[in-house]
Backbone as JSON, one array per atom type, in Angstrom:
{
  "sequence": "XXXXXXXXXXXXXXXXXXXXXXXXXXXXXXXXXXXXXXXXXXXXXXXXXXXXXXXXXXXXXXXXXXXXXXXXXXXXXXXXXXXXXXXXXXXXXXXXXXXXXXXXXXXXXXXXXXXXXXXXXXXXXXXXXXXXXXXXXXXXXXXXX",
  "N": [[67.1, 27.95, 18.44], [67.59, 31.04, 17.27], [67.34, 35.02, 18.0], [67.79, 35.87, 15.31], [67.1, 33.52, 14.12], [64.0, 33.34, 14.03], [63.9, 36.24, 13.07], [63.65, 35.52, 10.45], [61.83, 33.22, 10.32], [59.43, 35.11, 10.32], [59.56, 37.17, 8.36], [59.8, 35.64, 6.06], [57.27, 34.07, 6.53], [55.47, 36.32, 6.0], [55.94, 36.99, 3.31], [56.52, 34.7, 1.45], [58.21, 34.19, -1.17], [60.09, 35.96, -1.04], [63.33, 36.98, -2.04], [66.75, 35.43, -0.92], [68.46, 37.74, -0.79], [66.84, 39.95, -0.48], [65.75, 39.13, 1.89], [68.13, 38.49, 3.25], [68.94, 41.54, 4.12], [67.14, 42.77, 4.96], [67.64, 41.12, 7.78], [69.88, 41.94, 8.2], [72.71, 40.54, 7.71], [74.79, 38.26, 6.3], [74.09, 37.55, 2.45], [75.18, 34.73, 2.07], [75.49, 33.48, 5.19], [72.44, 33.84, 5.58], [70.98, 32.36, 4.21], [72.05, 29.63, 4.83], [71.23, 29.63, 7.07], [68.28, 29.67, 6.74], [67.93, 27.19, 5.21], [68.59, 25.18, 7.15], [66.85, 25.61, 8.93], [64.75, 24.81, 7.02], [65.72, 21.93, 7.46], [65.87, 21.29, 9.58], [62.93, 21.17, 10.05], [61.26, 23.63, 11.25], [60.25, 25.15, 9.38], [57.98, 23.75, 7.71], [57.64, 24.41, 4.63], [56.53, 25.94, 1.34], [53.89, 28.39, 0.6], [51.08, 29.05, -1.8], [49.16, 31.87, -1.53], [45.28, 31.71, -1.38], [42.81, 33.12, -2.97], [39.74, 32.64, -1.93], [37.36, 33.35, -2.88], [37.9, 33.84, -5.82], [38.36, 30.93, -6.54], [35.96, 29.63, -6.39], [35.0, 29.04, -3.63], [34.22, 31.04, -2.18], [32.37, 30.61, 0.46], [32.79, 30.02, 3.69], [32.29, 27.7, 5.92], [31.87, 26.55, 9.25], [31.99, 23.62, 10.77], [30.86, 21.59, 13.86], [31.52, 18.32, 14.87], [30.42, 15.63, 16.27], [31.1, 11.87, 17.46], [29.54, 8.72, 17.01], [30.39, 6.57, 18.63], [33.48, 6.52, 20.34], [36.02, 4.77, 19.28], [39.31, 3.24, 18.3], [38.59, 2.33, 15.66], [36.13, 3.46, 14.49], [37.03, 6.47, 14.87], [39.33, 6.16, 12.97], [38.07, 5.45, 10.53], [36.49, 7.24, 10.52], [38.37, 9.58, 9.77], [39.78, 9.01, 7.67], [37.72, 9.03, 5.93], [37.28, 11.96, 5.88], [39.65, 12.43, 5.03], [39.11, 12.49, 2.29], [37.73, 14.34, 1.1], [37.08, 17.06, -0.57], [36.25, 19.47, -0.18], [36.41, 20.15, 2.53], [38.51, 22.29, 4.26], [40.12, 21.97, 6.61], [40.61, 19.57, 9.15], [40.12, 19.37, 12.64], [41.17, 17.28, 15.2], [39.58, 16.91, 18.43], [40.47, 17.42, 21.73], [37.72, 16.82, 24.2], [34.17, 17.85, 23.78], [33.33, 19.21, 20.81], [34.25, 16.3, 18.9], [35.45, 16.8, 16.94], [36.34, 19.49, 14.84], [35.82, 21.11, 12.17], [36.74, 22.67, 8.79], [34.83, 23.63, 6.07], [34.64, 24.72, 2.82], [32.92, 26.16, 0.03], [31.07, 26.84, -2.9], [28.77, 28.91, -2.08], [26.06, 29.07, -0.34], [23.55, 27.38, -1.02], [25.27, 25.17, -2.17], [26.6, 24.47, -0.07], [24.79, 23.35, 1.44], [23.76, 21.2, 0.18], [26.35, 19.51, 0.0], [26.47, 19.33, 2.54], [23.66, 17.53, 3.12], [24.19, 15.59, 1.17], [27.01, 14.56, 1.54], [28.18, 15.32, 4.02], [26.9, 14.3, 5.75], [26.48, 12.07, 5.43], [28.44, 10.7, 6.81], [31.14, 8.52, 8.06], [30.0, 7.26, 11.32], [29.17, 9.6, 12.47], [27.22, 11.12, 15.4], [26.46, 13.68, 16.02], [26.15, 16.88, 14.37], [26.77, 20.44, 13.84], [26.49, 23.53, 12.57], [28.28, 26.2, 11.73], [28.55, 29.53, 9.81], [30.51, 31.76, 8.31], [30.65, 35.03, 9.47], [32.57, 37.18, 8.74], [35.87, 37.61, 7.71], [38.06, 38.0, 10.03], [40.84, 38.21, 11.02], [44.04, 36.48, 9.45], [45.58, 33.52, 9.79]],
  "CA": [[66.51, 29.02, 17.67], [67.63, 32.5, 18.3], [66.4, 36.26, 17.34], [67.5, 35.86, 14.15], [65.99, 32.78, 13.19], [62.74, 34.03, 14.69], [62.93, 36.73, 12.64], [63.81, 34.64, 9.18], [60.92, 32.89, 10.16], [58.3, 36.18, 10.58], [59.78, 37.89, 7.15], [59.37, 34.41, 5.37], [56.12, 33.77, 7.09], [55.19, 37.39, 5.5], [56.2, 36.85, 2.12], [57.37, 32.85, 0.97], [58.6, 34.53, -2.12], [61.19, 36.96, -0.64], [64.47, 36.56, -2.49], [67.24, 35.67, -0.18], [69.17, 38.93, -0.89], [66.14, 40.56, 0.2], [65.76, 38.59, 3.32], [69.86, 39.02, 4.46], [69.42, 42.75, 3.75], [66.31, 42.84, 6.44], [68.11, 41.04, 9.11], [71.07, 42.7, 8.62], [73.23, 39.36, 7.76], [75.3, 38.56, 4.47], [73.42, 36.44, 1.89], [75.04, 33.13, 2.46], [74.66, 32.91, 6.4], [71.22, 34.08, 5.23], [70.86, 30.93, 3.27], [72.58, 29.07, 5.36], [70.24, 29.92, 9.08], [67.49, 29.15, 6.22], [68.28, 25.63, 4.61], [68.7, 24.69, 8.44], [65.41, 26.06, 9.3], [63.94, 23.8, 6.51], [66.44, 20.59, 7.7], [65.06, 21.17, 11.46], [61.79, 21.36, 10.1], [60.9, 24.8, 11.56], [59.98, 25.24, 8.07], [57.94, 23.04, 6.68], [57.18, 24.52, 2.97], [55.84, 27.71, 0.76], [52.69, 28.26, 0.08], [50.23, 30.63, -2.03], [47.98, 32.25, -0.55], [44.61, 31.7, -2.59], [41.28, 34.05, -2.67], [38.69, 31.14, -2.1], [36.47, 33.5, -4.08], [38.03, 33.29, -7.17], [37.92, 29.58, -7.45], [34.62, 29.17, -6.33], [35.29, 28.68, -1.98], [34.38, 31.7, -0.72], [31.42, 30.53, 1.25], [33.03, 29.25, 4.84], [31.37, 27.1, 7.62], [33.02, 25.81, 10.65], [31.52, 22.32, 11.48], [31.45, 20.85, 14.96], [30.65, 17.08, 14.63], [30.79, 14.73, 17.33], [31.23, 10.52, 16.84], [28.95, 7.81, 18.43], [31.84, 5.84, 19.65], [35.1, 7.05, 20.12], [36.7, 4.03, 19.59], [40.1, 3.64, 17.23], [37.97, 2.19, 14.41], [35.22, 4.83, 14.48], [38.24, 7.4, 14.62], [40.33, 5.71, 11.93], [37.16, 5.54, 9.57], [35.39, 8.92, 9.71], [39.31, 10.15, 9.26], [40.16, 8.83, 6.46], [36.49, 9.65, 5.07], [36.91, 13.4, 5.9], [40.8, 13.11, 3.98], [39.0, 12.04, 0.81], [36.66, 15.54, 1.09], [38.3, 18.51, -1.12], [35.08, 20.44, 0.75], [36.6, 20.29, 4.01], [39.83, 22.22, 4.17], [40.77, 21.7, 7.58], [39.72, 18.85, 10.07], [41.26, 19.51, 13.6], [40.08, 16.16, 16.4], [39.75, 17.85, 19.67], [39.76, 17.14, 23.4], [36.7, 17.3, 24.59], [33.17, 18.06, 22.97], [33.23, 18.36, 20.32], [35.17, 15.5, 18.79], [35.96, 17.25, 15.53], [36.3, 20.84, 14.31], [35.74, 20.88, 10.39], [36.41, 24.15, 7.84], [34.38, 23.41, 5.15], [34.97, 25.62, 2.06], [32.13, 25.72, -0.87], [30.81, 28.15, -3.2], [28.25, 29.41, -1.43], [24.64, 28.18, 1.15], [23.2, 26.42, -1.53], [26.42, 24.64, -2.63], [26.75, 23.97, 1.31], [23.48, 22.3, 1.86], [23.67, 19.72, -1.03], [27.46, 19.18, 0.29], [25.76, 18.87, 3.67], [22.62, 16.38, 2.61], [25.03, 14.33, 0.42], [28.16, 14.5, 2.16], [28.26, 15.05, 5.77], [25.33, 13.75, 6.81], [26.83, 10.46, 5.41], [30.41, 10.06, 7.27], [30.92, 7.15, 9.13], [30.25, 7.39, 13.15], [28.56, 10.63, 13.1], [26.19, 11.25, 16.26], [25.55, 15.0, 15.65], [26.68, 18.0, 13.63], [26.49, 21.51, 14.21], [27.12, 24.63, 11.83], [28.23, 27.88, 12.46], [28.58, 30.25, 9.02], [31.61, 32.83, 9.21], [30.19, 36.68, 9.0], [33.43, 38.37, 8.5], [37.11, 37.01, 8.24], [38.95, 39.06, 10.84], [42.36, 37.96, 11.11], [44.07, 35.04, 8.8], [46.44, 32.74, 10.35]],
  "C": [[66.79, 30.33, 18.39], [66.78, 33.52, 17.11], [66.64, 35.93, 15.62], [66.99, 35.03, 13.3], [64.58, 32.91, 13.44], [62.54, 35.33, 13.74], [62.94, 36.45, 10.95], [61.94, 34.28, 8.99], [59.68, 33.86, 9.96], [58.41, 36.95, 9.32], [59.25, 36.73, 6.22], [57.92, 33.82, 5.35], [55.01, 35.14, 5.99], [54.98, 37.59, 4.08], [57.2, 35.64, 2.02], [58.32, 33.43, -0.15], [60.02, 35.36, -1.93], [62.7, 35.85, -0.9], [65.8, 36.7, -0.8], [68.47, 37.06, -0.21], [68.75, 40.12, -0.03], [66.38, 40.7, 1.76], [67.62, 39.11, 4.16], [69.65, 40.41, 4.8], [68.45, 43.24, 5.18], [66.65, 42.51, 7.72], [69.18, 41.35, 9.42], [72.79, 41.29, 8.62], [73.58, 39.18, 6.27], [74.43, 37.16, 3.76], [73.83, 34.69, 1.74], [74.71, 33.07, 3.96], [73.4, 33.45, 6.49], [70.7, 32.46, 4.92], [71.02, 29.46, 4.14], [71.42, 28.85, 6.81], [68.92, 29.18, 7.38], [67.06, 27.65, 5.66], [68.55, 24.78, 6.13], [67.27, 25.01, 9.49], [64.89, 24.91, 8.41], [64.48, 22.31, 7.08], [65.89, 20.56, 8.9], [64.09, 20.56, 11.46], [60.53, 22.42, 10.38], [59.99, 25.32, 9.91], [59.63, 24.09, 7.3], [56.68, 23.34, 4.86], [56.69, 25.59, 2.75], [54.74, 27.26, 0.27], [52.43, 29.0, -0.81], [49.72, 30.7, -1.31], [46.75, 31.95, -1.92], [43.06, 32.59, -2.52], [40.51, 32.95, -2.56], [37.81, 31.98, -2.67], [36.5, 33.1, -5.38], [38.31, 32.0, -7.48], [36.88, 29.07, -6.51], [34.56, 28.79, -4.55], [35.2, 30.06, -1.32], [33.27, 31.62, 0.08], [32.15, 29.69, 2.42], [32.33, 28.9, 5.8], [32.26, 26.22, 8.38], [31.89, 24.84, 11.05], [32.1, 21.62, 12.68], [30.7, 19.28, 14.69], [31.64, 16.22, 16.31], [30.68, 13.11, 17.08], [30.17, 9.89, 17.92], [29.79, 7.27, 19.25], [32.88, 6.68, 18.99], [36.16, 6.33, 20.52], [37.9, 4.49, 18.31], [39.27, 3.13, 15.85], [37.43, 3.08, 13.94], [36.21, 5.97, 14.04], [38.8, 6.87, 13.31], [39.14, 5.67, 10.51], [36.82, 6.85, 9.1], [37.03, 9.52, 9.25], [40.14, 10.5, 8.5], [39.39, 9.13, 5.8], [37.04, 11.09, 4.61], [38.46, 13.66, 4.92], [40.26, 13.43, 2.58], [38.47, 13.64, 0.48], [37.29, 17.1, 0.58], [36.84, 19.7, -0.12], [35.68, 21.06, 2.08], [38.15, 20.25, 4.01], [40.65, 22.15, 5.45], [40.35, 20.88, 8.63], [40.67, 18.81, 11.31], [40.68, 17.87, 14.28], [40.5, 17.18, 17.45], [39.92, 17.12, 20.66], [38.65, 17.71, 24.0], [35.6, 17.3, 23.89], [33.42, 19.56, 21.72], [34.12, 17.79, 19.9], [36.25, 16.09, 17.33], [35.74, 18.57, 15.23], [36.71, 20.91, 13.08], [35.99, 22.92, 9.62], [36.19, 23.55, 6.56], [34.52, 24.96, 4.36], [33.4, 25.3, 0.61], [31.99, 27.1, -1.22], [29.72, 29.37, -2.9], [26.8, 28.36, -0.55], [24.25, 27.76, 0.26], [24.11, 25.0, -1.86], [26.55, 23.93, -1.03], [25.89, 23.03, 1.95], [22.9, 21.14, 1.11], [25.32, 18.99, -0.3], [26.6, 18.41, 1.69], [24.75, 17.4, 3.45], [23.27, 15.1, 2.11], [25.6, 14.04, 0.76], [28.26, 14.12, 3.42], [27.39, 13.97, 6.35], [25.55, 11.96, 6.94], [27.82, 10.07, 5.79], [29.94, 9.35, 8.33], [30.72, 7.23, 10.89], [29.8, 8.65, 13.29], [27.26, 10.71, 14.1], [25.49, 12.57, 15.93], [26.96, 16.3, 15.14], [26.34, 19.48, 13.77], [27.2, 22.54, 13.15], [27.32, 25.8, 11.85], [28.79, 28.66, 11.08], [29.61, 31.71, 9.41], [30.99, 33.77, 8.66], [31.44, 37.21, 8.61], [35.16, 37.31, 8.73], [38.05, 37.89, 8.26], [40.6, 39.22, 10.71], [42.67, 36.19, 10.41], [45.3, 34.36, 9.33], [48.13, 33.08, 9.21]]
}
């Protein structure tokens, strides 16, 4: 990977949509070895896929909480259970496992604290191998990945 696929990736990263005409014209490169550094970016893997972006207000997600949960055992069953639980969960749009305490770092998405605390009661509270849960409510979203 050199500068210029570095900066393929940071224009692309910027806007998924950017026509490659666009893109050559920014890095200063003719539109096939444009194409070309790109379709080799996706074959690497460096690239894997376009997204939208989506307001989680307007379809009903803009209430965010970051869940720390921790497991009783942290055996591979325990693991292999709650993990497949938490895939099934359109609630919970990102589940990291960690090193360390806690065992899990959750981004739950809902439409707002009521919507969160029936999700909570019904949901969480019931995944397999949970010891304890913790919630932290985002005030402000600073910077977006």
């Amino acid at each position: 990977m050199d500068a210029i696929d570095r900066a393929i990736l940071n224009h692309l990263h910027a806007d998924g949509r950017l026509a490659n005409a666009e893109l050559a014209d920014r890095i200063r490169l003719s539109p096939s070895a444009t194409l070309r550094r790109v379709r080799n970016l996706e074959q690497t893997g460096a690239i894997t896929g376009y997204h939208a972006e989506i307001d989680p207000k307007a379809v009903g997600r803009g209430f965010e909480i970051t869940v720390h949960a921790t497991l009783i055992m942290r055996n591979r069953e325990s693991i292999e259970t709650f993990e497949a639980a938490v895939v099934e969960l359109d609630e919970i749009i990102e589940c990291r496992r960690m090193y360390g305490d806690p065992d899990y770092l959750m981004r739950v998405a809902v439409k707002d604290a009521e919507a969160y605390e029936q999700f909570l009661i019904n949901v969480l509270a019931d995944l397999p191998g949970i010891a304890r849960m913790t919630s932290q409510f985002t005030m402000k979203l600073v910077k977006r990945a």
